[in-house]
C-alpha positions as CSV (number, residue, x, y, z in Angstrom):
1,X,302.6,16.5,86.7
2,X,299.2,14.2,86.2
3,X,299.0,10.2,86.7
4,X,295.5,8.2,86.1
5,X,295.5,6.7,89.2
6,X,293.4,3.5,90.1
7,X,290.9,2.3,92.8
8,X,293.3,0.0,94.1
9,X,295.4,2.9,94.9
10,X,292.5,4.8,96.1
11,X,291.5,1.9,98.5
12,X,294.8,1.0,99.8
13,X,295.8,4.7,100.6
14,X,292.3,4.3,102.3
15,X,292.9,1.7,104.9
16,X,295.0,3.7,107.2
17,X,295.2,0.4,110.0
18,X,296.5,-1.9,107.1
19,X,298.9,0.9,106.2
20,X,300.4,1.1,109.3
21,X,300.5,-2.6,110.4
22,X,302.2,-3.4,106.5
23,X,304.9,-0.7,107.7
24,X,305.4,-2.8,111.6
25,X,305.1,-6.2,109.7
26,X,307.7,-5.3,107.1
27,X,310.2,-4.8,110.1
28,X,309.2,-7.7,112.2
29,X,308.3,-9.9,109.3
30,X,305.8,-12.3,111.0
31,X,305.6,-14.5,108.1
32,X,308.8,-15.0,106.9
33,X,309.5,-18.5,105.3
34,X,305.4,-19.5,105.3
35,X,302.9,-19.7,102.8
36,X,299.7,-18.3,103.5
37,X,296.3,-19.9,101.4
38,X,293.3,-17.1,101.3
39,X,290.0,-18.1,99.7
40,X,288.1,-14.5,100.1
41,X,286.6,-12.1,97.9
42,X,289.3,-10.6,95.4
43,X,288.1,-7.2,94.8
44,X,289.9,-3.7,95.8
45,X,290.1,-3.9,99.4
46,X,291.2,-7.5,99.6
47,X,294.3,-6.0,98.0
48,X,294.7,-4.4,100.7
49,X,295.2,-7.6,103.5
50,X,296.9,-9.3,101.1
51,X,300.1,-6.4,100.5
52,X,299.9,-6.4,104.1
53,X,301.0,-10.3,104.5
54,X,302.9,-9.9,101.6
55,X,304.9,-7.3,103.6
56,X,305.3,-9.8,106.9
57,X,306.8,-12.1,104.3
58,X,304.4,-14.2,103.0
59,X,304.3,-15.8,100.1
60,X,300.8,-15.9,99.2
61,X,298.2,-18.3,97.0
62,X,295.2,-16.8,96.8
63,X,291.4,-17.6,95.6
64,X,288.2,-16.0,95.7
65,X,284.7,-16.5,96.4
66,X,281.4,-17.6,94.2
67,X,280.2,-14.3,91.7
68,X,282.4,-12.0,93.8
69,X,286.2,-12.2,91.9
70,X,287.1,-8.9,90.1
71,X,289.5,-9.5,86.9
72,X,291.2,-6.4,87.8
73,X,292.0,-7.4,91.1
74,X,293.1,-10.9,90.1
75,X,295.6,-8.9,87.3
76,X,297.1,-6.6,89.9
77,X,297.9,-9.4,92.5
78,X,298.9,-11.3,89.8
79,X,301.2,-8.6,88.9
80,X,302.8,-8.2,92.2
81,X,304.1,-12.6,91.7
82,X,301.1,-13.2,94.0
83,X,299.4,-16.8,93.0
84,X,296.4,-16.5,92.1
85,X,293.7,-19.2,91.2
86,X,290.6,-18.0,90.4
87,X,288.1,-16.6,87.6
88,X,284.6,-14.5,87.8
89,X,282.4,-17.4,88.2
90,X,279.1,-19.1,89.3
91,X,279.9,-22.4,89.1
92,X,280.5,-24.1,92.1
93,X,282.3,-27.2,90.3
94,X,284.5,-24.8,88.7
95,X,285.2,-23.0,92.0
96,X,286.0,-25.9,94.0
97,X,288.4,-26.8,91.8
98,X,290.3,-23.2,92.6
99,X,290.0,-24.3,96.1
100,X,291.9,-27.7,95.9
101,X,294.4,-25.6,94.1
102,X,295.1,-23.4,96.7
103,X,294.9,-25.9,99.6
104,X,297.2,-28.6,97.0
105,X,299.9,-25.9,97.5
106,X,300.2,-26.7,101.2
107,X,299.9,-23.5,103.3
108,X,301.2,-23.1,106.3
109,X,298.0,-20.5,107.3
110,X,294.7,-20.5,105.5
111,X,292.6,-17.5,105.5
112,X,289.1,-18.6,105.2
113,X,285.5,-16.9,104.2
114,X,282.8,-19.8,104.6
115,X,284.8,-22.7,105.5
116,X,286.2,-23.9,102.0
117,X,289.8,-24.4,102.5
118,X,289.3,-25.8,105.9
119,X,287.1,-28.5,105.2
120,X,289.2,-29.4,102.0
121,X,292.1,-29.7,104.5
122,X,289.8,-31.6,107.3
123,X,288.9,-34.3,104.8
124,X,293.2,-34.4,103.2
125,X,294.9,-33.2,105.9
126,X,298.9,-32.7,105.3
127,X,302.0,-31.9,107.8
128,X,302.6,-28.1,108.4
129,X,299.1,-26.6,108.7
130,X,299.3,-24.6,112.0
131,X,295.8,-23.1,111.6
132,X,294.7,-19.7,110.6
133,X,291.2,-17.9,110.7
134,X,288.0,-18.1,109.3
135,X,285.9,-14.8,108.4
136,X,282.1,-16.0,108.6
137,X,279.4,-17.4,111.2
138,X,278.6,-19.6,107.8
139,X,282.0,-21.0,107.9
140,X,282.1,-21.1,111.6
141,X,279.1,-23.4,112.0
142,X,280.2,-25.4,108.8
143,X,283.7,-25.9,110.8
144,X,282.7,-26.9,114.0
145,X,281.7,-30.9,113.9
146,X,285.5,-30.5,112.2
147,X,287.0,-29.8,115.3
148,X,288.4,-33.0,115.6
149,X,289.8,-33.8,112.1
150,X,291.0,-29.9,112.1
151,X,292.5,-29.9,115.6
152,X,294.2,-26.7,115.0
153,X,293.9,-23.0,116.1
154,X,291.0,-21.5,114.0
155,X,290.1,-17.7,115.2
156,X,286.8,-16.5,114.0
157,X,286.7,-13.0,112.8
158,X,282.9,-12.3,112.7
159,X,283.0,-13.3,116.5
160,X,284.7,-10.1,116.9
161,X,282.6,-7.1,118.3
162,X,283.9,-5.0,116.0
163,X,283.4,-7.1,113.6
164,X,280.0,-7.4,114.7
165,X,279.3,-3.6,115.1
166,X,281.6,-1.9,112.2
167,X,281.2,-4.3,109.4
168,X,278.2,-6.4,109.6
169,X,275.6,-3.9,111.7
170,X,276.8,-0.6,110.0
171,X,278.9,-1.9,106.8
172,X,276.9,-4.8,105.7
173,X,273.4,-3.0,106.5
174,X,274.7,-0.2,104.5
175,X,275.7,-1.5,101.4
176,X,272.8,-3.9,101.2
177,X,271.0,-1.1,101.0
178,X,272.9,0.4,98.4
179,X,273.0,-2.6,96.4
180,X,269.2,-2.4,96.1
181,X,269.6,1.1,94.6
182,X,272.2,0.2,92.0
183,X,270.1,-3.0,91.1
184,X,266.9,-1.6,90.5
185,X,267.5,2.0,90.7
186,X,263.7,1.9,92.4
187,X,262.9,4.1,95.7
188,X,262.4,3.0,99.1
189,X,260.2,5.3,100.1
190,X,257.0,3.6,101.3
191,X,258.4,0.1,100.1
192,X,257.2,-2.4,102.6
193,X,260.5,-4.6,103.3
194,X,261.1,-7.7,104.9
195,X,264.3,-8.9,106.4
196,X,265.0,-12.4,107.6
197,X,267.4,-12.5,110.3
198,X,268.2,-10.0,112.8
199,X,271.8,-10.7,114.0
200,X,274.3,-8.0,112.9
201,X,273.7,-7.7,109.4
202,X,270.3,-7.8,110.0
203,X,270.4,-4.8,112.6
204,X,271.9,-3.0,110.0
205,X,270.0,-3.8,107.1
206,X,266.5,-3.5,108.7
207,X,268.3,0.3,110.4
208,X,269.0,1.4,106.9
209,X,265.9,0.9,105.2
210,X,264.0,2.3,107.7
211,X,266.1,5.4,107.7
212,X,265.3,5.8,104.1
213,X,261.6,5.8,104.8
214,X,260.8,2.1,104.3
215,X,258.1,0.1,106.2
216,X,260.2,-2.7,107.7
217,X,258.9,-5.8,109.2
218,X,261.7,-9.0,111.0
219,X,261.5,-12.0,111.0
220,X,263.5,-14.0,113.6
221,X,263.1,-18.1,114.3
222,X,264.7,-17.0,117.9
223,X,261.9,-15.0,119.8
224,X,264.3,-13.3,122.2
225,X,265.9,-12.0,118.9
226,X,262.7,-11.1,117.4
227,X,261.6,-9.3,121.3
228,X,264.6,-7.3,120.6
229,X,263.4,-6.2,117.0
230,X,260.2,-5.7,118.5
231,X,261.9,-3.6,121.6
232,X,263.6,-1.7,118.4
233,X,260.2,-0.3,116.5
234,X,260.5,-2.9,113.5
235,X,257.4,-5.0,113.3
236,X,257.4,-8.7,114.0
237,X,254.5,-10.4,112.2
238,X,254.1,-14.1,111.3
239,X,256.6,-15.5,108.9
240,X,253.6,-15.9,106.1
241,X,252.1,-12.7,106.7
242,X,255.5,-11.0,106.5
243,X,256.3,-12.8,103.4
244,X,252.9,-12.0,101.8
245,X,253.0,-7.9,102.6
246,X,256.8,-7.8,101.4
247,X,257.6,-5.7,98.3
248,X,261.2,-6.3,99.2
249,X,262.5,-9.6,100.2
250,X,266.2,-9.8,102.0
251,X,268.0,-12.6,103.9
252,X,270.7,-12.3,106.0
253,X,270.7,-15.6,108.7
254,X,273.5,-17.7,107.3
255,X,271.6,-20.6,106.8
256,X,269.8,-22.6,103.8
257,X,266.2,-22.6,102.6
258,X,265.4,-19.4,104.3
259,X,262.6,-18.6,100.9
260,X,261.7,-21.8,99.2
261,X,259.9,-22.5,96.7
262,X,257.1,-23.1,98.8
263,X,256.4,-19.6,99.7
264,X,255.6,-18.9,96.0
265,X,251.9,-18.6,96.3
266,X,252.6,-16.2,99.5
267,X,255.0,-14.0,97.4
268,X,253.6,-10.6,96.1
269,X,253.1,-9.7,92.9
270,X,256.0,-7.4,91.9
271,X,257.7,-8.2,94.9
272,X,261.7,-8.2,94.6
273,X,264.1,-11.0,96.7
274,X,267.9,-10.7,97.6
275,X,270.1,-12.3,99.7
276,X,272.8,-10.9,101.9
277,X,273.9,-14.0,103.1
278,X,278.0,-15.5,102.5
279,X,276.6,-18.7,100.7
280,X,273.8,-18.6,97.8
281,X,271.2,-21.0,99.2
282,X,268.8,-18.5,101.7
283,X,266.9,-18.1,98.5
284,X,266.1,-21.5,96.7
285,X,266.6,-19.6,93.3
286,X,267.0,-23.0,91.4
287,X,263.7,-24.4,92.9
288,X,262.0,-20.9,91.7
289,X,263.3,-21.4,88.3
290,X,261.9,-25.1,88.0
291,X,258.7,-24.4,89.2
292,X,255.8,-25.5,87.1
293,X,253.7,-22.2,88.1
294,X,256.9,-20.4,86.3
295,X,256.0,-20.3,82.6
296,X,258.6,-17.6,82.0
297,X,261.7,-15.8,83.1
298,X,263.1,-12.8,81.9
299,X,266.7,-12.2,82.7
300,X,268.3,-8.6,82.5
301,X,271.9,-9.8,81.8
302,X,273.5,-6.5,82.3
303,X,271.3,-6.1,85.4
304,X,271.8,-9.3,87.4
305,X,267.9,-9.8,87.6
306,X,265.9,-12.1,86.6
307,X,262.3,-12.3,86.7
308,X,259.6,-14.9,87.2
309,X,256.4,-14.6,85.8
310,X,254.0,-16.7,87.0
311,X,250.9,-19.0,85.3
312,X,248.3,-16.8,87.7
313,X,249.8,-13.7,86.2
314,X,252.1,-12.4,89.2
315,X,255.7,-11.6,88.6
316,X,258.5,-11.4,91.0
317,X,262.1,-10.6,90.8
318,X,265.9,-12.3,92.2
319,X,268.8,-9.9,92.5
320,X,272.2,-11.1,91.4
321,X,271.0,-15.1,91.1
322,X,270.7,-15.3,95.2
323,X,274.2,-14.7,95.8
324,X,275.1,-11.8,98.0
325,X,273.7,-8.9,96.5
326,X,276.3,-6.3,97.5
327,X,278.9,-8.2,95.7
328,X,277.0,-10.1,92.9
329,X,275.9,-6.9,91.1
330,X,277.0,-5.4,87.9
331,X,278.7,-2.4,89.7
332,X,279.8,-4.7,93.2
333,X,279.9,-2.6,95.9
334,X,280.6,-4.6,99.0
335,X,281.5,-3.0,102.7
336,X,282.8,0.3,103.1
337,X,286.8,0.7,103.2
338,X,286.9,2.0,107.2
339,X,284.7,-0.9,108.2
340,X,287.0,-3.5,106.0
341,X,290.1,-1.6,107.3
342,X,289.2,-2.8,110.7
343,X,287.9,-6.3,109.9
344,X,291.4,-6.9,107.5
345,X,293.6,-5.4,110.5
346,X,291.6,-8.4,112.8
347,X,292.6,-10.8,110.1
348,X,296.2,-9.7,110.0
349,X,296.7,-9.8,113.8
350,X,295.5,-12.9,114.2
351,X,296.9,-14.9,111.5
352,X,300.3,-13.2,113.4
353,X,299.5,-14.9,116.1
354,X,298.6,-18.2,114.9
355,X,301.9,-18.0,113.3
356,X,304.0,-16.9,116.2
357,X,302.4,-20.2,117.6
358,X,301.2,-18.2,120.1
359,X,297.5,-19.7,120.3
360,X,297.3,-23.6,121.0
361,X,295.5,-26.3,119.2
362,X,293.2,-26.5,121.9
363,X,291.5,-23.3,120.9
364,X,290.2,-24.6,117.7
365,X,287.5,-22.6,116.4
366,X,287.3,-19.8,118.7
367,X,286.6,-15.9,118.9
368,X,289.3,-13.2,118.0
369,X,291.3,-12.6,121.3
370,X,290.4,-9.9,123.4
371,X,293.6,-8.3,123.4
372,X,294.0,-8.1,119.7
373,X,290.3,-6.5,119.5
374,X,291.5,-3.8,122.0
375,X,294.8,-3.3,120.0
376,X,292.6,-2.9,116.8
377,X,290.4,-0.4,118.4
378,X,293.2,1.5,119.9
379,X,295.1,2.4,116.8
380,X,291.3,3.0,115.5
381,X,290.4,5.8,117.8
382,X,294.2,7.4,117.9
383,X,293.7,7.6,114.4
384,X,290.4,9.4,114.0
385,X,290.7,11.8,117.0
């Protein structure tokens, strides 16, 4: 007998952690009676996370992220009575508006990527909210002159090590990489690349083009950070001079304004610039499009890239509109299932926690509990030996 079977399928029977914690959860039902609010991407492996809760007994309302929601995703959960409020889009106006739906349902636990629901909640605040967790050092540093308005148990994910080492140095680096290939379909042999940022994802980033025969420069505002790229073999020249020698362009810091429109007349001709940053302002794309040196801009539709011809006669090119390139593509990629299997299974144990009240207000905005880490890793290993 012969069934089409689907990438959700494919992904779920993937994540052997999830699996396993969806079969404990459905016995000890952590969630029963409590609505859960998620604003993360809604693509395959979010599926995932989200039949896990749903197992614990959650009911759960559920948005995405800017340029990253998959229709087919959004029609499964909606399939399986999950709320959904969300739509493919780019519009931030439109987005929000998602966002105040989620958060207008009340949830008893919010499951955050980049601070949305949190701060909608910090600035209307209503009885019931016992906290929850937040996925990104974006949202983390957008939360925390919140802490008094929030006042609530808020466990960080991406202060995790293995968050740190599984998804963003190896998971992150790796499909950033990728996402260049699928974009552009160019090599990287002999490319000249320059990555801003060398936390995590930017270990992993600048690790993976190297490996595929790139020339690969950091840049790092903290000079310890950029002693250690140094201390690693990747060069570490002056912010302009790395801009100007850069056929390749990526950010990955987490914060705004990383390439302006300033830098134009440093920015080689040909040269190509993408962000792997949570929130779509590293690369002022809208400044690059007003310029007055910009007299024309071709945009590939099917592609995700435009480019930016220039009145001296250079050209450059912006993958996906600045927004994170391994999830803003025409064939999205995002982070590999084992590395999302353990980051999801962080998510799951701690929003467990918060709702067994079992982590007090006082610990607003903090790391992932050591013990849960080492539970995490545990069933990990025991699984792959």
């Amino acid at each position: 007998m012969q069934r089409d079977a689907t990438r959700i399928e494919w992904i779920g029977n993937s994540c052997r952690l999830l699996k396993a914690t969806a079969t404990e959860f459905e016995k000890t039902q952590p969630f029963a009676g409590l609505t859960i609010g998620t604003g993360i991407h809604l693509e395959p492996k979010t599926v995932a996370l989200l039949m896990t809760l749903k197992a614990g007994g959650a009911r759960l309302v559920c948005t995405g992220n800017l340029n990253s929601t998959q229709p087919s995703t959004v029609e499964f959960l909606r399939s399986q009575e999950i709320t959904v409020f969300a739509t493919q889009t780019t519009d931030p106006v439109a987005h929000h508006k998602s966002l105040e739906a989620v958060v207008a349902e009340s949830p008893d636990l919010l499951l955050d990527n980049g601070g949305d629901l949190f701060a909608i909640a910090a600035e209307a605040p209503y009885a019931g909210l016992l906290g929850g967790t937040e996925e990104t050092t974006s949202g983390r540093t957008r939360l925390l002159p919140m802490r008094e308005k929030l006042n609530m148990p808020i466990l960080v994910i991406n202060d995790s090590p293995i968050k740190q080492f599984a998804e963003n140095k190896h998971a992150v680096g790796q499909s950033l990489f990728e996402s260049y290939m699928r974009f552009t379909n160019r090599s990287t042999n002999g490319k000249r690349v320059t990555v801003f940022g060398y936390g995590a994802c930017g270990k992993g980033t600048a690790a993976c083009f190297r490996n595929a025969f790139s020339t690969v420069s950091v840049v790092d505002i903290d000079p310890v950070t950029a002693l250690e790229a140094h201390l690693d073999g990747f060069s570490t020249p002056l912010r302009n001079e790395a801009i100007a020698s850069a056929d390749v362009l990526v950010t990955v810091t987490g914060f705004p304004a990383i390439v302006t429109a300033a830098d134009l007349p440093l920015i080689k001709d040909g040269a190509i610039l993408m962000n792997g940053g949570h929130f779509p302002h590293e690369i002022d794309v809208a400044a690059f499009r007003q310029h007055p040196e910009v007299v024309r801009i071709d945009r590939y539709e099917a592609d995700h890239i435009e480019t930016l011809h220039l009145r001296d006669g250079r050209s450059f090119h912006i993958l996906g509109g600045g927004h994170m390139a391994n999830l803003a593509g025409p064939r999205p990629l995002g982070n590999s299932v084992e590395s999302m299997d353990l980051g999801f299974t962080l998510q799951a144990r701690c929003l467990e926690r918060v709702a067994r009240r079992e982590v007090g207000a006082e610990s607003c905005i903090v790391p992932v509990p050591r013990d849960i880490d080492a539970m995490v890793a545990s069933a990990y290993l025991d699984m792959a030996r």
